[in-house]
C-alpha positions in Angstrom: 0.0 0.0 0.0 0.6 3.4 -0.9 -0.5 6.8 1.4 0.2 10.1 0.1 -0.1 12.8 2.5 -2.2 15.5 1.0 -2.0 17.5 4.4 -0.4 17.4 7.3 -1.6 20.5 9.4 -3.9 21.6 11.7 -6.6 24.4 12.2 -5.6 26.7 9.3 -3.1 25.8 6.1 0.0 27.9 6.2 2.8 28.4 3.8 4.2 24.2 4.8 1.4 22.6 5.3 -2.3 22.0 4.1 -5.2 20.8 6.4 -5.8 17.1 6.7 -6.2 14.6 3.8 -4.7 11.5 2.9 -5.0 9.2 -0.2 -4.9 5.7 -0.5 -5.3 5.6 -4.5 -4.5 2.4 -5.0 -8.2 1.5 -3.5 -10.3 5.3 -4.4 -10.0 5.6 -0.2 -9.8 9.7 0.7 -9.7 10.1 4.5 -10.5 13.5 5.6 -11.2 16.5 3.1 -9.3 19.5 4.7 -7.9 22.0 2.2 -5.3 19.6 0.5 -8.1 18.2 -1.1 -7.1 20.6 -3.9 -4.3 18.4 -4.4 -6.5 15.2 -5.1 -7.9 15.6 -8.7 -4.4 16.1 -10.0 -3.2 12.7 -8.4 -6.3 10.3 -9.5 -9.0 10.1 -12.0 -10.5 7.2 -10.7 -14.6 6.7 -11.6 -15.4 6.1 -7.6 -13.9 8.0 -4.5 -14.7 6.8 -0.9 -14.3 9.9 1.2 -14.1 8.9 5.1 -14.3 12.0 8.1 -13.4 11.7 11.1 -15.3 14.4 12.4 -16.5 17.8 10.5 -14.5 20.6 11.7 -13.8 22.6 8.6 -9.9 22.0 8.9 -11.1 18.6 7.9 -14.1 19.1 6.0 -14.0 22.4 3.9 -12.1 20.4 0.8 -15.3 18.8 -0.2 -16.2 21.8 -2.2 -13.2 21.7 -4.3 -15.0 18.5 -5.6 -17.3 20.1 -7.4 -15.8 20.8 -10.5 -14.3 17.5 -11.3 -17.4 15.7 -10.6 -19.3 18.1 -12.8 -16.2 17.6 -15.8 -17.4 13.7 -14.6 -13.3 13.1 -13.7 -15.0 11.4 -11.1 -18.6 9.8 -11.7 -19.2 9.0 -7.9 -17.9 10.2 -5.1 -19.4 8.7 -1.8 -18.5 10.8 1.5 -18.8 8.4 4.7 -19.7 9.8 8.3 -21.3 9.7 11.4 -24.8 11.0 11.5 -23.8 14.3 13.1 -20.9 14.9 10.4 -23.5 13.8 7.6 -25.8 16.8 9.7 -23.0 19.5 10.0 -21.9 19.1 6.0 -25.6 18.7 5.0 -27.1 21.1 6.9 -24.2 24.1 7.5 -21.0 23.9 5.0 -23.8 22.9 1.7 -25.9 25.4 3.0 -27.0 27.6 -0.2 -26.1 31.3 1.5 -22.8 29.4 1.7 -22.0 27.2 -1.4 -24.8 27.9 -3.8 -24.5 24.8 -5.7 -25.0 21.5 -3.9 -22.0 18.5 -4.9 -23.9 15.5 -5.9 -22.6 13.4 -3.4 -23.8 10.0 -2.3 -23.5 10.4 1.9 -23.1 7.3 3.7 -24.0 7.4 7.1 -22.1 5.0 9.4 -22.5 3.8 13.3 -20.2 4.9 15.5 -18.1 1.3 15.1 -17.8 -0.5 12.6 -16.1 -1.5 9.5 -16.7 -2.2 5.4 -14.7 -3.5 2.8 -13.7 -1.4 -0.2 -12.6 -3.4 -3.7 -12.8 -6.8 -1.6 -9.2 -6.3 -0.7 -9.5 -3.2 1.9 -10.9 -3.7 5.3 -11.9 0.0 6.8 -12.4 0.1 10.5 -13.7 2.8 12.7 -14.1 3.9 16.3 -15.0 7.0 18.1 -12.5 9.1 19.9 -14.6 10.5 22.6 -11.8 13.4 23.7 -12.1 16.5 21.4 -14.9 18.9 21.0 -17.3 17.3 19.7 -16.1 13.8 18.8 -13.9 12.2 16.0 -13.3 8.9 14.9 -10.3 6.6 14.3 -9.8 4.6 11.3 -7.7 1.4 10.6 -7.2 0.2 7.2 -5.9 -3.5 6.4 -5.0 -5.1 3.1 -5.9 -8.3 2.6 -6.7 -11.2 0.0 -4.7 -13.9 -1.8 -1.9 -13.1 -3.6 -1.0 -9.8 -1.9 1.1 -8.9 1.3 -0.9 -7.9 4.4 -0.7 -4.7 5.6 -2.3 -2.2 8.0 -2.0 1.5 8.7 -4.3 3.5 11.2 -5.3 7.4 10.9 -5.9 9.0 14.5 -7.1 12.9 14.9 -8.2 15.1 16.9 -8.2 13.7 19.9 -6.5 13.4 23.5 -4.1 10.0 23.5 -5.9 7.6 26.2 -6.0 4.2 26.8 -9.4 3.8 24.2 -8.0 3.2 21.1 -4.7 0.8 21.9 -6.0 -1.9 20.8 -7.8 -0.9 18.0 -4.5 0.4 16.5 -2.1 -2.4 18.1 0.3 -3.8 15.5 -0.3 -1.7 12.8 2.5 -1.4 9.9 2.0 2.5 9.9 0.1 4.2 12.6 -0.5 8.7 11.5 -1.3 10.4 14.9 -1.9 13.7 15.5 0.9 15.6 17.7 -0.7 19.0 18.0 1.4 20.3 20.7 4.9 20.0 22.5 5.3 18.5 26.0 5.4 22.3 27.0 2.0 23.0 25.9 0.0 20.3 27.8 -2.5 22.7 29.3 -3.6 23.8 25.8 -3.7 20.4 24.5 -6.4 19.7 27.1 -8.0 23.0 26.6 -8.2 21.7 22.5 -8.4 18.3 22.9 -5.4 17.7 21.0 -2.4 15.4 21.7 1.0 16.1 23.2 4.3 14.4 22.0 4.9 12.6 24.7 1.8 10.8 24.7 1.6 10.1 20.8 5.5 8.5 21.3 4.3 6.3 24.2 1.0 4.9 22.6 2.7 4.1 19.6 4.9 2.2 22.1 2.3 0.7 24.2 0.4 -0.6 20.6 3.7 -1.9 19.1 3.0 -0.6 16.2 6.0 -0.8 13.3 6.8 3.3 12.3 4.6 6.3 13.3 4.1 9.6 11.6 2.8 13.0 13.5 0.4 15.2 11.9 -1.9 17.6 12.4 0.4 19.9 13.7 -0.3 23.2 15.3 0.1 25.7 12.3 1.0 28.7 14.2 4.8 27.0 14.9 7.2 28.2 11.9 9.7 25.7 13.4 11.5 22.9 11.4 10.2 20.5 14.2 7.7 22.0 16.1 7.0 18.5 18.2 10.3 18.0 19.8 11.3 14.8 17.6 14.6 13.4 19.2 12.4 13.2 22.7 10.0 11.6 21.4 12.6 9.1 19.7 13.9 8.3 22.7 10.5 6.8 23.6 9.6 5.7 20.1 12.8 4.9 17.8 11.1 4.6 14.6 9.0 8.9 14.5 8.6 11.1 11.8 7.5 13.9 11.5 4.7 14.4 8.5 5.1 17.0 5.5 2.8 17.8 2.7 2.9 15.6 -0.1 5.2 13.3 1.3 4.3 9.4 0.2 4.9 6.5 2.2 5.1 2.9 1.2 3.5 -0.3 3.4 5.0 -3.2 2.9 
């Protein structure tokens, strides 16, 4: 499997990064549609995109209207955006709203429980869970390869949310696990305040879950630094940390 890493920031896009989205094109799989999206048509032309939120904060959500024109130009003849019912609501009801966006995407929505999971082109497992620690809810996914013939492999996508013991085991052993890191260890009271994650924390779950490399993203976009997380601590809790930039692709074995 290939991800590509549309957009690795948080909140706002700055002059590094874009807001969240992620592409698996090798099975039509968008997660999140945060302004990177604008980056999407260019890299696939496939007939069917499956868009998956994790919640509908516009850092994470506002993309979908860049969708518009290449559905209309039929570069993509389907595009089906999964949720839970109150991010199905909030896009439905607020950011298509007509005194907003005047012309309403012909999506298909998909409204999906709070856990569960689907296959995608019989060889992609998507799993989901909530994340019950930011404002307003998100969800984790977990996406596993399978089927004869091909190599198993697994990645998880974790956002917006403070780390806790919830989601260990739903991300244990993954090839690839993307976590937010908002926030530095020196930041910890905003981090609760946002219910974001610290680097600490992101270092030690990714320990605690064993999983095989993990990436930070959704960083805070107000930081101009090179490494606005504090990387080398959090090696020293988690060998195997990078830290996420736009664009950036990354091969599971």
């Amino acid at each position: 499997m290939r991800i590509q890493l549309l957009g690795t920031g948080g909140y706002y896009p700055n002059d590094k990064r874009h807001t969240a989205c992620y592409l698996l094109a090798e099975a039509g799989i968008v997660l999140d549609a945060g302004t990177a999206t604008y980056r999407l048509p260019a890299l696939t032309r496939d007939e069917h995109q499956d868009v998956f939120l994790t919640h509908a904060h516009l850092d994470h959500v506002f993309g979908l209207t860049f969708l518009l024109v290449p559905i209309l130009n039929q570069q993509y003849r389907r595009v089906t955006v999964h949720g839970t019912q109150q991010t199905i609501d909030a896009i439905q009801n607020f950011l298509f709203q007509d005194v907003l966006f005047p012309v309403d995407p012909p999506f298909q929505c998909e409204v999906i429980p709070p856990t569960g999971e689907m296959v995608i082109r019989d060889q992609y497992r998507v799993r989901w869970q909530p994340l019950p620690s930011h404002p307003g809810g998100s969800t984790a996914f977990r996406i596993e390869r399978f089927g004869e013939g091909v190599a198993p492999s697994s990645f998880a996508y974790v956002t917006d949310t403070r780390v806790d013991g919830s989601y260990v085991d739903f991300i244990r052993e993954v090839d690839l696990l993307i976590h937010e890191c908002y926030f530095p260890d020196d930041k910890e009271g905003l981090a609760e305040l946002t219910g974001h994650s610290i680097a600490r924390d992101v270092a030690n779950v990714a320990r605690e879950a064993n999983v095989g490399r993990l990436i930070a993203i959704h960083v805070d976009p107000q930081s101009n630094e090179e490494d606005p997380i504090g990387l080398e601590g959090m090696r020293a809790t988690f060998a195997n940390t990078e830290l996420a930039v736009d664009q950036m692709d990354v091969d599971i074995p």
